[in-house]
N, C-alpha and C positions, 0 to 999 in steps of 0.2 A: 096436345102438348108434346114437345120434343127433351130430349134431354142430352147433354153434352157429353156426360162422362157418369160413371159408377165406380168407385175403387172400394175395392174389398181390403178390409185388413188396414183401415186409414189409422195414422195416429196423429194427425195433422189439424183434425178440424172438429176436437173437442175430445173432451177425456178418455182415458182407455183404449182398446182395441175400438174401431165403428168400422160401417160402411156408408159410404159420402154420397149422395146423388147429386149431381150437377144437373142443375134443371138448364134448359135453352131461353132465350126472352129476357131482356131487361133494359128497361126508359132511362134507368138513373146514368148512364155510361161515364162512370165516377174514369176522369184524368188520371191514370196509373193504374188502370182496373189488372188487376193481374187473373184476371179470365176474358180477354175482350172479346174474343172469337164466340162466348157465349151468350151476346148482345142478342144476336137475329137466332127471330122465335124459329125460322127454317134451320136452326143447326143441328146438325147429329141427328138421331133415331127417334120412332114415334116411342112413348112410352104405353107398351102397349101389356095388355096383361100378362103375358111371356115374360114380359120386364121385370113386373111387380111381383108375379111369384118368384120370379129369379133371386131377386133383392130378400124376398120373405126368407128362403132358404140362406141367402148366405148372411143373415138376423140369424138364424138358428142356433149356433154352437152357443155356450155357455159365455166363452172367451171375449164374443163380440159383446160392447158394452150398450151398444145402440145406435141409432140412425143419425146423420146428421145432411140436411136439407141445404146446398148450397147453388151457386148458378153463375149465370146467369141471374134471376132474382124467383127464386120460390113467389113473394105474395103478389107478384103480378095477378093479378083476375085472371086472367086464361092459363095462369099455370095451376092456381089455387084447380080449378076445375077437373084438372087433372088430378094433382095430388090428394083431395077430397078423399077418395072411395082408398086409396091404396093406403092414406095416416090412418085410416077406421079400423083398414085391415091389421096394421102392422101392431097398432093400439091393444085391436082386440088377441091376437094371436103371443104378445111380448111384454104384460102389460107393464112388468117388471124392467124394460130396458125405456133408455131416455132418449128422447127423440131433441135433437141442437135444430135449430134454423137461423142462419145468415138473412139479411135481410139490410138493403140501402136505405129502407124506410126506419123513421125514429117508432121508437114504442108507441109514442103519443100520436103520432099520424094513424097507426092502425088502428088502435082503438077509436081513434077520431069517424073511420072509414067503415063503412061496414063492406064494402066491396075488396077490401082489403083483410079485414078478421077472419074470414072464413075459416084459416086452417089452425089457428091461432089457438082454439081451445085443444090439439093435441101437442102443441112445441110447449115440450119442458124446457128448457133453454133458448134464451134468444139472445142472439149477436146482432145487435141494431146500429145500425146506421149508415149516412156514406161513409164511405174511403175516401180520405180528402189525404193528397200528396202531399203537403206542405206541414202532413198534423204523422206522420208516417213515422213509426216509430215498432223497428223488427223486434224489440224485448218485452213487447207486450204479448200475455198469452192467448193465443186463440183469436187475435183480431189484427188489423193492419193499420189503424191509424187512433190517437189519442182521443178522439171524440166517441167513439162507436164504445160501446157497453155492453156488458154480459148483463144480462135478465135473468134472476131464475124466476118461473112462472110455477113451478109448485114445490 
């Protein structure tokens, strides 16, 4: 798995202080994707365990409120694969902070899929759906268009 981007100190992409991973890979290539460079799974850097500790550390301070999973598309299968062992980690070492995950799949797709649910039992928040241009609407919080929904899963 590749990953596009990491921002430390995010306030952008779910409550509180977080840190954002941009994962690489994504099939939906939602018309107005405001990450489209993060389409091809070749983009940006291996996410390699250097990475994962890196992200664990900057999880560490008190102030970060928790992770939040975006992309490209986290529950692609070959990103799931990757992310796997490092939500186990972040779970077990944090267990007190909240992990968000973006996703262009509907709720009902993933649970429909089991090749899709894989990481699904550590996201405390899910932001579901496509980004569809015509539904685009900036005063909504934490999402880009009227269709897509916040989830809380626990």
């Amino acid at each position: 798995m590749n990953y596009a981007a990491i921002k430390n100190c995010d306030i952008a992409n779910g409550p509180g202080v977080r840190v954002s991973l941009f994962v690489s890979g994504c099939t939906h290539r939602c018309p107005g994707c405001f990450n489209e460079v993060a389409w091809d799974f070749d983009y940006g850097q291996p996410f390699t365990e250097e990475i994962m500790n890196s992200i664990v550390e900057m999880l560490r301070p008190s102030y970060i409120r928790g992770l939040t999973l975006l992309g490209g598309e986290p529950f692609e299968p070959q990103n799931q694969r990757g992310l796997l062992p490092f939500l186990e980690k972040v779970k077990k070492q944090f267990p007190h902070k909240n992990i968000w995950c973006y996703t262009g799949f509907t709720y009902e797709e993933v649970l429909a899929d089991e090749r899709l649910s894989q990481i699904l039992p550590y996201i405390d928040t899910l932001v579901e759906g496509p980004f569809i241009l015509e539904l685009r609407n900036t005063d909504l919080p934490f999402r880009g268009s009227s269709n897509q929904r916040i989830i809380n899963l626990r």
